[in-house]
N, C-alpha and C positions, 0 to 999 in steps of 0.2 A: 521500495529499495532506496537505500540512502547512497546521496554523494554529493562533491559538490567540484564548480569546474568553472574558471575563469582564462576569458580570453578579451586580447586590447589588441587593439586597430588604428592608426593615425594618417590624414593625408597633410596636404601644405598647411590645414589652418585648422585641423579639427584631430582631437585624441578623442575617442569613445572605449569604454569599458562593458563586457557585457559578464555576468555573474550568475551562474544556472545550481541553483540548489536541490535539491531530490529526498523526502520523503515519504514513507509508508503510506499505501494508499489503496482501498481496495479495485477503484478506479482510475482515471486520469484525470487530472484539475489539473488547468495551468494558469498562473497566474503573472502576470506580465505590470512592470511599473516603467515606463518610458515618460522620457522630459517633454515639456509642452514641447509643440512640433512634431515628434516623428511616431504618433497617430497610424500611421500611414505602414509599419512596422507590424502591428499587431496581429491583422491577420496573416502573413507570410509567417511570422513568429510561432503563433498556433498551429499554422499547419507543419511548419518544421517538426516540432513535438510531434506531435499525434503518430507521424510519420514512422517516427523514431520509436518513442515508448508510446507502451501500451496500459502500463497502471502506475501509479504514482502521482502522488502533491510536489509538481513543479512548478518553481518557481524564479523567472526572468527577471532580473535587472537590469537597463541599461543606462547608465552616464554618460554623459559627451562635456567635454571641456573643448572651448574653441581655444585656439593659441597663437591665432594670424593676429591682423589690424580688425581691431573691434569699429565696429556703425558709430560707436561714440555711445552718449546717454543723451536720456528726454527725462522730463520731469512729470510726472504724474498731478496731473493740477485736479483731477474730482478726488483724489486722495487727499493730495495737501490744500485744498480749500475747505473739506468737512473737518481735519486737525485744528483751523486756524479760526474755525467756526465754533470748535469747543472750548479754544484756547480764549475767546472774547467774552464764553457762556461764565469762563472758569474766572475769568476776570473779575466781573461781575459779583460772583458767588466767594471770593477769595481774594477781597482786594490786597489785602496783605501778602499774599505770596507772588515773587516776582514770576511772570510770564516768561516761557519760555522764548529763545532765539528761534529763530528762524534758521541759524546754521545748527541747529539740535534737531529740528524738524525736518531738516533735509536727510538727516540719519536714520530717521525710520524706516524699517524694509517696506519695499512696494513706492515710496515716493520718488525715487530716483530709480528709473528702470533704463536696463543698455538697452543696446537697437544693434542688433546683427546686420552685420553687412550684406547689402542685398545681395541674394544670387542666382546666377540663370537658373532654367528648370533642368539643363543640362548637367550642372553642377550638383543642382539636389539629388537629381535621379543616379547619379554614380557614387556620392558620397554616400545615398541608403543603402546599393546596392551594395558598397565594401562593408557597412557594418551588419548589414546581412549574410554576408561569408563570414565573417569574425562570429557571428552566431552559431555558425556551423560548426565552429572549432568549438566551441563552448562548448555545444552538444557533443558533440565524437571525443570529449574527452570527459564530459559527464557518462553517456555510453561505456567507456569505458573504464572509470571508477563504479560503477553499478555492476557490468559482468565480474570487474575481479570480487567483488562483493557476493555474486552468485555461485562464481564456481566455489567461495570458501562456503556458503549455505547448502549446495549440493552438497559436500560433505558432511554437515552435519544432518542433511535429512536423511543419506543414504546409510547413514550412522542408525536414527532412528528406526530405518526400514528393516536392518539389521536385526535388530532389538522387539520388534514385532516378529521377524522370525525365530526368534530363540523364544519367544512366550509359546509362539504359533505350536512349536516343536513338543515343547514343555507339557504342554494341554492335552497334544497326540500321546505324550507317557501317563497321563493321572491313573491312578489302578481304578478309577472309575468308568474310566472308555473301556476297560479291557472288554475281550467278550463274554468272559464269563463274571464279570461285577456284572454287566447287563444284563445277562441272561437269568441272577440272581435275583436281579433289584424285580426286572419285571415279573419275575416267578412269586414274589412275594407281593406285590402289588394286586397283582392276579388272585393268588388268596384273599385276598381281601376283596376282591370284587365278588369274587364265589362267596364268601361267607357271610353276606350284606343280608339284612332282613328287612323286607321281603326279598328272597331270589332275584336277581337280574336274569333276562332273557338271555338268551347265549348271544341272539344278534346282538343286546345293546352291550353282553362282554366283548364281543369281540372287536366291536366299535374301540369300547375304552382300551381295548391290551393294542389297538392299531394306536392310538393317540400317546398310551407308554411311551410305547416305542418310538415314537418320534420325537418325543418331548425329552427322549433320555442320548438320542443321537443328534452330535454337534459334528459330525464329519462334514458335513452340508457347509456349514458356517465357516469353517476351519479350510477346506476348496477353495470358498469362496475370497477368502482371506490370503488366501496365495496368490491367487487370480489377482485380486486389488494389489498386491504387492508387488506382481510383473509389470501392471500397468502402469507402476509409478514409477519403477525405474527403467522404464521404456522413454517416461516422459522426460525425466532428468535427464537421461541421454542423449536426447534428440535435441533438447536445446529450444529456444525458442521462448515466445510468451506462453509457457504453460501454468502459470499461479494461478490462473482461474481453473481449470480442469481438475489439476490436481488438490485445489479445494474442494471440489466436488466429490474426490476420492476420497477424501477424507471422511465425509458424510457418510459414503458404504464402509471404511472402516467403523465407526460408532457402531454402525447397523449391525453390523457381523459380531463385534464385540459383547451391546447391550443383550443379543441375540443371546451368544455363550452365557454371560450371567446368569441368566432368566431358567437357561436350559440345566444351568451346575447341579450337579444331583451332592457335593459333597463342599468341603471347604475348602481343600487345595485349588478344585479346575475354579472354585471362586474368587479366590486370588491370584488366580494367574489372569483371569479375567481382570478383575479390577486393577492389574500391573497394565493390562495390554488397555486398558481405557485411557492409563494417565501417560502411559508414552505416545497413544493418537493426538490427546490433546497437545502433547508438547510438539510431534510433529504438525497436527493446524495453524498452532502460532505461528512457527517459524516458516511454515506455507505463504500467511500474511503478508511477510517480508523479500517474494519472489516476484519479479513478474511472469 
């Protein structure tokens, strides 16, 4: 499920930004980018998630801008001593080109680095713990751009569900199911076992006119296809992480489907079949996008 959800937090000398994004996932990945220092974040972060959602590619950001009295700056000397070591090489190799300043080289990122002001442990341990509330707001409002996302997918899968019972219905009218197409179909298949040379044995007729018959009855499949259609919108009702399960129903839809194909004794219940294969798969996809 998609969304996305930002929350900011500030005490006397620090503003942090935390940024929670939400993509389709058949699992849960979470994926976490925090500034040197707050290390220390990461596993409370994870278990927040996990807590929370249960499938999805999420993805944590957070920023901190200090805004009190800065520690000042230091100079980075094994940086700026291997530049000023190329810059002697470069001499050498390019008499003609004048050498850089040294106020040019102070410009380079990484040679001039600040120095945060030092702080107790008392101080660190309260400022993580507020941008770990400010996480929490992240998440309860990612949560809840994901549910308004769910209930508009519940209605298009109960849409779907719909639409699987008007094929389901459709298949129960084919003048193939009736009883007397069937009592026709296997009456003439039955000639034909009778009239085979050499004779079939009555037992291995009777064998094949029991295999007809079942090969020509889809009531089985058609049950069963009701039954999956209760328990799916038992699960959309209920709420909850159900995208894994109801993938799973999806599988016994295929099953009962490919089943009807196989069984079609005509061209209509075969296309009603092949209608009911391509609305399961549309309902799978948009399964994917559930937790």
């Amino acid at each position: 499920m998609t969304g996305f959800a930002r929350a900011q937090g500030r005490d006397e000398t620090t503003a942090w930004t935390w940024e929670a994004k939400s993509v389709n996932g058949k699992g849960l990945d979470v994926r976490l980018r925090l500034p040197p220092g707050w290390d220390a974040l990461e596993i409370p972060a994870r278990e927040a998630v996990s807590k929370r959602f249960k499938r999805g590619n999420i993805s944590l950001t957070l920023t901190v801008q200090h805004q009190g009295e800065q520690g000042g700056v230091r100079v980075n000397h094994a940086l700026l001593d291997q530049l000023l070591g190329l810059v002697r090489d470069m001499e050498d190799k390019l008499p003609d080109v004048a050498a850089p300043r040294l106020d040019g080289l102070l410009t380079i990122r990484g040679v001039i680095e600040p120095v945060e002001a030092e702080e107790t442990e008392e101080e660190r341990a309260t400022r993580e713990a507020a941008v770990a509330r400010t996480l929490m707001e992240a998440l309860d409002a990612l949560a809840a751009m994901r549910e308004a996302e769910g209930r508009r997918l519940a209605e298009v899968l109960n849409g779907q569900i719909d639409r699987i019972m008007e094929l389901k219905t459709a298949a129960e009218g084919c003048a193939s199911l009736r009883v007397d197409a069937i009592r026709e179909r296997l009456r003439t298949q039955l000639a034909q076992l009778l009239d085979a040379v050499p004779a079939l044995p009555e037992e291995r007729i009777a064998q094949e006119a029991a295999l007809l018959a079942a090969k020509g009855d889809v009531r089985e499949e058609l049950d069963r296809l009701v039954a999956h259609v209760q328990a799916a919108r038992e699960l959309l009702a209920g709420g909850g992480a159900v995208g894994r399960r109801i993938d799973f129903l999806c599988q016994e839809f295929n099953r009962e489907a490919n089943t009807l194909c196989s069984k079609s004794g005509d061209v209509e219940l075969t296309r009603i079949g092949l209608d009911l294969k391509a609305v399961i798969e549309q309902f799978r996809e948009q399964v994917q996008n559930i937790e």
